[in-house]
Each structure stands twice: as C-alpha cells, then as structure tokens.
N, C-alpha and C positions, 0 to 999 in steps of 0.2 A: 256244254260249257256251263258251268254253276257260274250263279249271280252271285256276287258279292252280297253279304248283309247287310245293313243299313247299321251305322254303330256311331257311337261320340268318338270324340278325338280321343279322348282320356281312355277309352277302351279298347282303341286301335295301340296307344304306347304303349299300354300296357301287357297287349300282347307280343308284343314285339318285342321288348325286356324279357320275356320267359326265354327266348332264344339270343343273349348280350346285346342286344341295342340299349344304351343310355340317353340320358336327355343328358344334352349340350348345352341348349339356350331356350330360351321363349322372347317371341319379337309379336309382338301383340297379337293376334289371336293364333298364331303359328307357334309349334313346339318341333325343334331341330332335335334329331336322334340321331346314334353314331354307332355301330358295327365295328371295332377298331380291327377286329379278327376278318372280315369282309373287308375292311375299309369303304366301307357304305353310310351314306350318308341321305338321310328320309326327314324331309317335312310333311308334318304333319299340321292341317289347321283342328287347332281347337272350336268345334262347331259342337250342338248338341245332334246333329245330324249329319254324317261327310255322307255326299254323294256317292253313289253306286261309283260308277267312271273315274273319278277321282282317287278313290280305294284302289281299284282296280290296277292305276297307274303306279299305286305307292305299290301295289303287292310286286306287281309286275318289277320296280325299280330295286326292290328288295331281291332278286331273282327265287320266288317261291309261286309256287300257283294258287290258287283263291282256294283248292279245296286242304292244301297245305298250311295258309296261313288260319282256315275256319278252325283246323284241330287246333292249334294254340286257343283258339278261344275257350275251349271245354277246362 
C-alpha cells in the first residue's frame, strides 16, 4: 500500500484539473472541484499541508488509487 504525499491544497487541484475536475467555489479555506464527466464532486481544504488520511479519502472519493493519482503529479 503507497503512502500518499504530503502536498498543499493548490497542488492536489491542480492535479486533479490535469484529468477535467474544475473549481466551483471557494468557502474559506476549502476549494469545491467538479468532474461533470464523472459527476464527482471533491473538497479540497486549502492548507500548506493536507494530511496523509485525508488525501487518501479525496483520492479514494475520486475513484483512482494513490499510485494513480501520484502519476498526475509528474
């Protein structure tokens, strides 16, 4: 099982746009993302740090696995 990265929020939306999610809204330190091709919908908190577990749960909600969602990072 791969650990998640440790990443900002602004680097986790940004990955997530490489494969159609847009931002929606921002509601103070949270930024709403939206899949309309999925119809999936992912908050993300804007921290300089999101939690391992917490990633985990977006990756998870997104239906992709952690070593899935790492390649977008590259």
């Amino acid at each position: 099982m791969t650990k998640p990265p440790l990443l900002s929020g602004k680097k986790i939306v940004k990955a997530f746009e490489k494969i159609g999610y847009y931002r929606v809204s921002r509601k103070g330190s949270h930024i709403k993302i939206r899949n309309d091709t999925l119809q999936i919908t992912l908050i993300i908190p804007d921290h300089k740090e999101v939690d391992r577990w917490t990633l985990r749960g977006i990756i998870g909600d997104a239906e992709l696995t952690v070593d899935e969602f790492v390649s977008l990072l590259k």
